[in-house]
N, C-alpha and C positions, 0 to 999 in steps of 0.2 A: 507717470501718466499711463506707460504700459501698463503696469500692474492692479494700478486699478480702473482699468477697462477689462482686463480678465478675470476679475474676483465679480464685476458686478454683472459682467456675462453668465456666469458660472453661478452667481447665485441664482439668475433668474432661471435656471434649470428644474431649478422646485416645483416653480409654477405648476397649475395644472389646470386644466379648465375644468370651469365655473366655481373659480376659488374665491372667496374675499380677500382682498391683499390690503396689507399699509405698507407706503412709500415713503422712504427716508427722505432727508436732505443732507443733504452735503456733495460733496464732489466723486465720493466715491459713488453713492446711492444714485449719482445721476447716469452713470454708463446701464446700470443696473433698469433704470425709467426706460433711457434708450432702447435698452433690446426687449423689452418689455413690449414696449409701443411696436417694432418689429413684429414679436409675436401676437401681437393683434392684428395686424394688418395683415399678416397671414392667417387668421382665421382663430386665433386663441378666444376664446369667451369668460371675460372676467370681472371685478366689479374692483375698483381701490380706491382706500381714503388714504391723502397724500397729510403730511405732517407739518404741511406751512405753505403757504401761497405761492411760493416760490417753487414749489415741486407740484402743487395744483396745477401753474400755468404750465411748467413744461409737460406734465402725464396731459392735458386737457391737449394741448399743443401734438401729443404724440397720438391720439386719438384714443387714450385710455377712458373706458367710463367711471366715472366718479360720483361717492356716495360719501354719505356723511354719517360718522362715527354710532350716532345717534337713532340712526336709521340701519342699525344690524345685531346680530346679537354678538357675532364674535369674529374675530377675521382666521384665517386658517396660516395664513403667517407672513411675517412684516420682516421687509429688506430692509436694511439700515445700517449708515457706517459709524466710528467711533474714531473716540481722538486719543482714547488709550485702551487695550485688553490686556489683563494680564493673567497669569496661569491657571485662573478660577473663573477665568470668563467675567468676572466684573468689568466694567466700564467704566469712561467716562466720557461723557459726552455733553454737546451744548457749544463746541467752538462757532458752527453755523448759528447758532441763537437759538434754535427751534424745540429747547430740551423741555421744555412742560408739555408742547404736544407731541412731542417721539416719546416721552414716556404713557401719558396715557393711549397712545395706539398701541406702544409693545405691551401694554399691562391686559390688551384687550385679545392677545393674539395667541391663538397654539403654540405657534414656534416663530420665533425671533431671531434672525438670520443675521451676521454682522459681518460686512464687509469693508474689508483692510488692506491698506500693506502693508508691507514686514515691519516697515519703522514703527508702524503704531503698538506693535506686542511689547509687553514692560514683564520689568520682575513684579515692580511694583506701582499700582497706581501714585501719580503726584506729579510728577514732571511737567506734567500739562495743568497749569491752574484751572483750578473745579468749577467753574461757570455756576451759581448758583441767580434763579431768579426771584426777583422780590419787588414787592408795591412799590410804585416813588411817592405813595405818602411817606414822609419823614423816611426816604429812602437812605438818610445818613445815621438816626439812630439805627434801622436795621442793621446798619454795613459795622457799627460797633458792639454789635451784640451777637454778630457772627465774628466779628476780630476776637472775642472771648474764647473763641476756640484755638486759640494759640495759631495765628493765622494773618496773613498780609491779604490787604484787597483794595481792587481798584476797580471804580465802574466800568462799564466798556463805552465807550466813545467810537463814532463812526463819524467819521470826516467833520468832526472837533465836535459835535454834540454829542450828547447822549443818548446810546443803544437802546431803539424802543424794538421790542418782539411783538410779533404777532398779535399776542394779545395785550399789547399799549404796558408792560414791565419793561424794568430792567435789569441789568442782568451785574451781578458783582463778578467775579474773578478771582478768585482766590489761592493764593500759595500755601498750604500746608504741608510743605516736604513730602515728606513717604507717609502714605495713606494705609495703617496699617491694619483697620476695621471698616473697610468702605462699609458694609451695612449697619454700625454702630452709626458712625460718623454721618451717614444718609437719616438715620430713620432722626440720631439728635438735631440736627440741623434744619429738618422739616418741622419741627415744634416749636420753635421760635414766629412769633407772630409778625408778621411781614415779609416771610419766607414761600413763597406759594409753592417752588421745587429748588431738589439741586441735580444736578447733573449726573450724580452719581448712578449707574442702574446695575444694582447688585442682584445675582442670580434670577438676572432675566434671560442670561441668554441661553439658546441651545446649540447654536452651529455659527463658529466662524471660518468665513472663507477668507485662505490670506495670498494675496500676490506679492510675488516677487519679478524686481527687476533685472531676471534672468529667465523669463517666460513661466516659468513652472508655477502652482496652484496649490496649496495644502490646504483639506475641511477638514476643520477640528471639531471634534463633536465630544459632546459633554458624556461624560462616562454618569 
């Protein structure tokens, strides 16, 4: 918990006023809304679109103002946590559900800030099953025509039903061991029809900030 309330502190240091910003979800991206909303109410001047209704209520809640993706031409740079990084700054993300709109906000954004703590840095992405979402027409063929990729998966279930996001999908789950081409593995798995995203976000990022549960702070920035 410490750690990552100092990463999403420390990311919001970027900020800068009258910036466009996109706002993660998750639990680390939420410390980060936090002092965000702080720095408004002390007088920062900013505008952000949040990446799911659930980080809408809380930035609306902190008195952030809020604009829609649609309504800019670009954002100047997006907070957001991950559920794997590994030494190339690939990702993986989507345990919160929210990964079809954290990617298109990070795809909209100068620079894409990812905030962490230690546990989440890998050698290699996989450990975390890859959240892919997809239509629930015939959401069972899709789930076998992604099992072609040498792959275990199970839908996500939220308190015994079926996982609906955001936008009315669902979301598979996937175990592919060690992920040794996330942008092969990303760009094939998007071409399969009833595939809308996967979780994977390869060479999107530029700066991760990582906490540790011994106070200290490491920004790694992409060479």
């Amino acid at each position: 918990m410490k750690a990552k309330k100092l990463t999403g502190e420390k990311a919001a240091e970027y900020i800068e006023d009258g910036m466009i910003i996109g706002l993660g979800t998750g639990s680390t991206a939420y410390y980060a809304i936090k002092k965000v909303g702080e720095m408004v109410r002390n007088g920062l001047k900013i505008k952000a679109v949040p990446t799911s209704k659930e980080t809408a209520e809380l930035a609306a809640a902190e008195g952030i103002e809020l604009v829609e993706l649609a309504d800019v031409e670009a954002l100047d740079l997006t907070i957001d946590g991950a559920d794997e990084v590994d030494p190339d700054f690939n990702l993986i993300k989507g345990g919160g559900g929210a990964l079809l709109r954290e990617k298109i906000v990070a795809s909209a954004t100068e620079k894409l800030i990812i905030v962490i703590d230690e546990s989440k840095l890998v050698e290699h992405l996989g450990s975390f099953h890859l959240p892919i979402e997809i239509t629930p027409f015939s959401w069972q063929y899709t789930q076998r025509m992604v099992e072609k990729f040498s792959c275990s998966s199970k839908i996500r279930k939220k308190d015994g039903e079926i996982f609906v996001t955001d936008n009315g999908n669902y979301i598979l789950d996937c175990d592919f061991g060690k992920i040794e081409d996330p942008l092969k593995i990303s760009v094939e798995l998007n071409k399969l029809p009833g595939v809308v995203e996967n979780g994977i976000f390869a060479e999107m990022a530029e700066i991760v900030v990582v906490g540790y549960n011994d106070g200290h702070i490491d920004v790694l920035a992409k060479e």
